[in-house]
N, C-alpha and C positions, 0 to 999 in steps of 0.2 A: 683388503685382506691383510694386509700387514700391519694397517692399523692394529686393525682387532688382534691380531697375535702381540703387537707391544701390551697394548691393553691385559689380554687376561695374562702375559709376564708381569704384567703391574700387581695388577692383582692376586696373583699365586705369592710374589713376592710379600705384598702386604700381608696377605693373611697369613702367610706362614710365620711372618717378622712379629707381627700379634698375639700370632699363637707363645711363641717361641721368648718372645721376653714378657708374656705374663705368666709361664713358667717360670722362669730365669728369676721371677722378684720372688713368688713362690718360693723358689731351694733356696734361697739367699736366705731369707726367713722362715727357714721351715720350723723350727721351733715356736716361734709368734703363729705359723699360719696353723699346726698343729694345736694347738692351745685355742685358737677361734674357733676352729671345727668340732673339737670337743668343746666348749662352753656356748656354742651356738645349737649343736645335732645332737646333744647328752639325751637318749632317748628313743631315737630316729630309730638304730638300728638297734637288734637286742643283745649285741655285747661291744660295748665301747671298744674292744681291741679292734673291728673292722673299723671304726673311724677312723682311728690311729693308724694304721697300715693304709687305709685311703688317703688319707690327707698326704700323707708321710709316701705315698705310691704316685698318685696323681701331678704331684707338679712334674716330676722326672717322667712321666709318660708326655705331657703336654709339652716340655722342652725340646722332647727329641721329634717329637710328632711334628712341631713347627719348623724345627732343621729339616726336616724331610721332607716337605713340603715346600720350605725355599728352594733345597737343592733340586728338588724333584727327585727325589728319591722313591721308587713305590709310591707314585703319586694316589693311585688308588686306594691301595689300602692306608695308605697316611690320612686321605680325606676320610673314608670310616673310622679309623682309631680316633680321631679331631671328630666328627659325630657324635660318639659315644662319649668321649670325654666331657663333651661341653652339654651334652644330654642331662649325662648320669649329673653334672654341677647343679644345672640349670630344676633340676627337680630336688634335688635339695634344698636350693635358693628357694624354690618356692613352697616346698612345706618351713622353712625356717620364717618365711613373710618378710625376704629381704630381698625387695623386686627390684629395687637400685641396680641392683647387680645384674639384673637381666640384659641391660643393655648391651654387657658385652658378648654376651653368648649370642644375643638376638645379632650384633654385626657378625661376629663367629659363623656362624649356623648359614648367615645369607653368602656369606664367602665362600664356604665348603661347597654349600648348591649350585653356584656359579661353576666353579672349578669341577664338582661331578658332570654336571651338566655336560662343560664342555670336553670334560674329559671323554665321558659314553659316548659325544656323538664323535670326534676325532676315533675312538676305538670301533665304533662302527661301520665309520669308512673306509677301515684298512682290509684289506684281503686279504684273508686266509688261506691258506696251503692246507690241506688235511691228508 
């Protein structure tokens, strides 16, 4: 039993460390990474200003999602905000035809499941007071 509690700290700790500095390279570059987005998804949506504010929005949601996750902050809704995040990427990665990229959302995505997982069923076996 203790095992497995080191284990999924391990794991909450990676994925959120993941999350968390491929944000962090993001805001560092957010002018380079704002510029890819537009000269890669010029089209996608039907007014360029939603890219712009997404690219320019998304790394700062995916930086703090990933602290929140390390710390265990709202760990539940941290793993959904990290869902969506790496959804909403992962489907634009693939109407752009840049599957390379998928890798990282594909380990992303298998992290988040893990950690839902155990998160439901830990929340499951707690008693309620009503």
């Amino acid at each position: 039993m203790l095992e497995y509690r080191k284990f999924y700290y391990l794991i909450r700790l990676v994925v959120g460390s993941i999350i968390a500095i491929h944000g962090l390279i993001r805001i560092v570059d957010i002018g380079g990474y704002t510029d890819f987005i537009l000269s890669n998804f010029k089209g996608t949506l039907p007014f360029d200003t939603l890219l712009v504010i997404g690219g320019a929005l998304f790394p700062f949601l995916e930086f703090f999602t990933g602290l929140l996750i390390c710390f265990n902050i709202t760990l539940k809704k941290s793993i959904m905000v990290g869902f969506f995040i790496s959804v909403v990427m992962s489907i634009f990665i693939l109407v752009g035809n840049m599957y390379e990229r998928l890798i990282y959302h594909t380990i992303v995505l298998i992290g988040l499941t893990f950690l839902l997982f155990k998160d439901s069923r830990s929340f499951a076996n707690r008693k309620h007071f009503i």
